[in-house]
C-alpha positions as CSV (number, residue, x, y, z in Angstrom):
1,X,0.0,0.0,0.0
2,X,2.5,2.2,0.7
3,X,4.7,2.0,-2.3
4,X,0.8,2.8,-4.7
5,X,1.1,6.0,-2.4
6,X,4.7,7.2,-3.2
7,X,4.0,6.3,-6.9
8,X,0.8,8.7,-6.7
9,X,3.1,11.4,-5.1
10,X,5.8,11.0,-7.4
11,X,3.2,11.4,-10.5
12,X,2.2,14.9,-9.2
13,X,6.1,15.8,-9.4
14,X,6.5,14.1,-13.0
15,X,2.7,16.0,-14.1
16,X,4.2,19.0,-12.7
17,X,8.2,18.3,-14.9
18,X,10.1,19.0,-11.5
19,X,13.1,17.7,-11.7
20,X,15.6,15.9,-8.7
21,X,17.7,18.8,-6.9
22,X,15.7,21.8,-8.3
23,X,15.0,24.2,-6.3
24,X,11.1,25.2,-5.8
25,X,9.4,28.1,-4.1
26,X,6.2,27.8,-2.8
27,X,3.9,31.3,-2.8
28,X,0.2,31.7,-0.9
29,X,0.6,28.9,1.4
30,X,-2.3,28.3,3.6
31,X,-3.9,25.4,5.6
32,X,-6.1,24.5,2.1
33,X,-3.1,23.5,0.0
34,X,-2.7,20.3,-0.9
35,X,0.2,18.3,1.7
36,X,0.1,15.4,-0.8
37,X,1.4,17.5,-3.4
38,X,3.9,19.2,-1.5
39,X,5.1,16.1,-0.1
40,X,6.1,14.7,-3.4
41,X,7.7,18.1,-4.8
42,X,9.9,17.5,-1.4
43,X,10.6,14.4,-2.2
44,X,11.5,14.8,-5.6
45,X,13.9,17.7,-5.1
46,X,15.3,16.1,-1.7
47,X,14.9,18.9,0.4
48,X,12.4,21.5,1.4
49,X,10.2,24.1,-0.4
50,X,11.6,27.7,-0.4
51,X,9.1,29.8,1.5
52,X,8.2,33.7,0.5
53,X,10.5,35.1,2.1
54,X,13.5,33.2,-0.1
55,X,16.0,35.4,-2.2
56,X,17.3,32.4,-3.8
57,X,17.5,31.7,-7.5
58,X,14.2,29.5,-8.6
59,X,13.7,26.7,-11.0
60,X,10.2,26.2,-10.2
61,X,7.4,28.5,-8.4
62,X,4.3,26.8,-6.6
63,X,1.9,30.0,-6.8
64,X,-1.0,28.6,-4.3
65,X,-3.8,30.8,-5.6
66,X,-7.5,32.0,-5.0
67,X,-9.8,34.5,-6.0
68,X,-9.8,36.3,-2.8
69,X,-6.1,36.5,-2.8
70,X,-5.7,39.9,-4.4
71,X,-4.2,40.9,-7.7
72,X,-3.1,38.2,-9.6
73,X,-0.8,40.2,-12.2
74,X,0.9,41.9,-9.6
75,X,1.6,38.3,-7.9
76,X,3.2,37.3,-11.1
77,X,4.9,40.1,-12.1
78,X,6.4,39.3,-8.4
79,X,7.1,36.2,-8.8
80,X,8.9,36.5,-11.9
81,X,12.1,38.0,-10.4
82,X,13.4,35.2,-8.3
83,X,12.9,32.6,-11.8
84,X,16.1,31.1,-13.4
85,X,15.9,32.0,-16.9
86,X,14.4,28.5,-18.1
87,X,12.2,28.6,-14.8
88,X,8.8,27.7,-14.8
89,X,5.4,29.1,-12.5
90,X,3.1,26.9,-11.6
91,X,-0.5,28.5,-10.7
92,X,-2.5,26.2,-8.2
93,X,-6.0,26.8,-7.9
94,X,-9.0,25.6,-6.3
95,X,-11.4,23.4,-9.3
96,X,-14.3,24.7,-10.2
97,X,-17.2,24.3,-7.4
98,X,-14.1,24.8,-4.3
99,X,-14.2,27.8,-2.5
100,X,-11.3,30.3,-3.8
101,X,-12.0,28.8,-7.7
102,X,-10.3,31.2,-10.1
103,X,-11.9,31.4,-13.5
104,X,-9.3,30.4,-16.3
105,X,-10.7,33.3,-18.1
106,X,-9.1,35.6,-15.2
107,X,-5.8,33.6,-15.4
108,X,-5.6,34.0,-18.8
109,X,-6.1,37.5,-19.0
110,X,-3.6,38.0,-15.7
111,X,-0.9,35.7,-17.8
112,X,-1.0,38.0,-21.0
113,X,-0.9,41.5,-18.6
114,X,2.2,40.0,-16.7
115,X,3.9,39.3,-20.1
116,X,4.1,35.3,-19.7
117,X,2.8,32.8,-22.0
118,X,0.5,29.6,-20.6
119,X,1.7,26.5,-22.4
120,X,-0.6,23.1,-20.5
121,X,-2.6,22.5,-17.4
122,X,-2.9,19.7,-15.2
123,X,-5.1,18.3,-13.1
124,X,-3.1,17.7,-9.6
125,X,-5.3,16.6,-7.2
126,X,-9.0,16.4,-6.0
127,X,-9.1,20.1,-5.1
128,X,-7.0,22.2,-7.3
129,X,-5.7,22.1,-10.5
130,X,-2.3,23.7,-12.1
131,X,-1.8,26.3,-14.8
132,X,2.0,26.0,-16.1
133,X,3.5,29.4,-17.3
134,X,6.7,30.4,-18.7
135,X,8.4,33.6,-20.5
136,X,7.4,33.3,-23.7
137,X,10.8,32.5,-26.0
138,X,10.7,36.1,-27.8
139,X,11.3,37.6,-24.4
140,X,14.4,35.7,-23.3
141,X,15.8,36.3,-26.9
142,X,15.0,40.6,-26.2
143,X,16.6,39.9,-22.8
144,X,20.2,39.3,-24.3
């Protein structure tokens, strides 16, 4: 029984592409998130999440979000700053019918303002969902 657990919790890591040793923040943490997924993001990097308050360099950024949690552009505008260049944001929200569910209309929209591109989402457990977003390729060329 154990080992069909850790191969759930290891799929939410491959769904999400984290890879061993990266190093993941995790932004809007609250007692709703989901400890299954963050347990197998830990255990696929071997180590803990980096909280808010990191200044590290990030491969990854868990953005734990819902609709009464503010402005979403300005969030990823923020979040932005502390991303390796090939990093990647992941937006975690509440599915549709949870309390906090964010319309992917609003994400959409927020994602275009905050000049990054949305390339996939994934279903990651039975309360929230993920939205991956990325720079879009034209921008790192422009950054040069």
């Amino acid at each position: 029984m154990v080992a069909a657990e850790d191969a759930g919790k290891i799929g939410v890591a491959d769904k999400l592409g984290i890879e061993p040793g990266a190093v993941v923040q995790e932004i809007g943490w609250d007692e709703d998130v989901d400890d299954d997924l963050r347990a197998a993001v830990e255990e696929r990097v071997g180590g803990d999440l980096l909280d808010e308050d990191a200044d590290d360099v990030v491969d990854v950024v868990l953005l734990w979000w819902r609709e009464e949690d503010g402005d979403l552009v300005d969030a990823l505008v923020d979040v932005t700053s502390p991303l390796a260049d090939e990093g990647v944001i992941w937006v975690l929200t509440p599915k549709t019918g949870r309390s906090g569910h964010v319309e992917p209309s609003d994400i959409a929209e927020a994602t275009s303002t905050a000049g990054l591109a949305q390339t996939s989402n994934v279903n990651v457990s039975e309360d929230w969902t993920a939205v991956r977003l990325v720079s879009p390729k034209n921008a790192k060329v422009n950054k040069r």
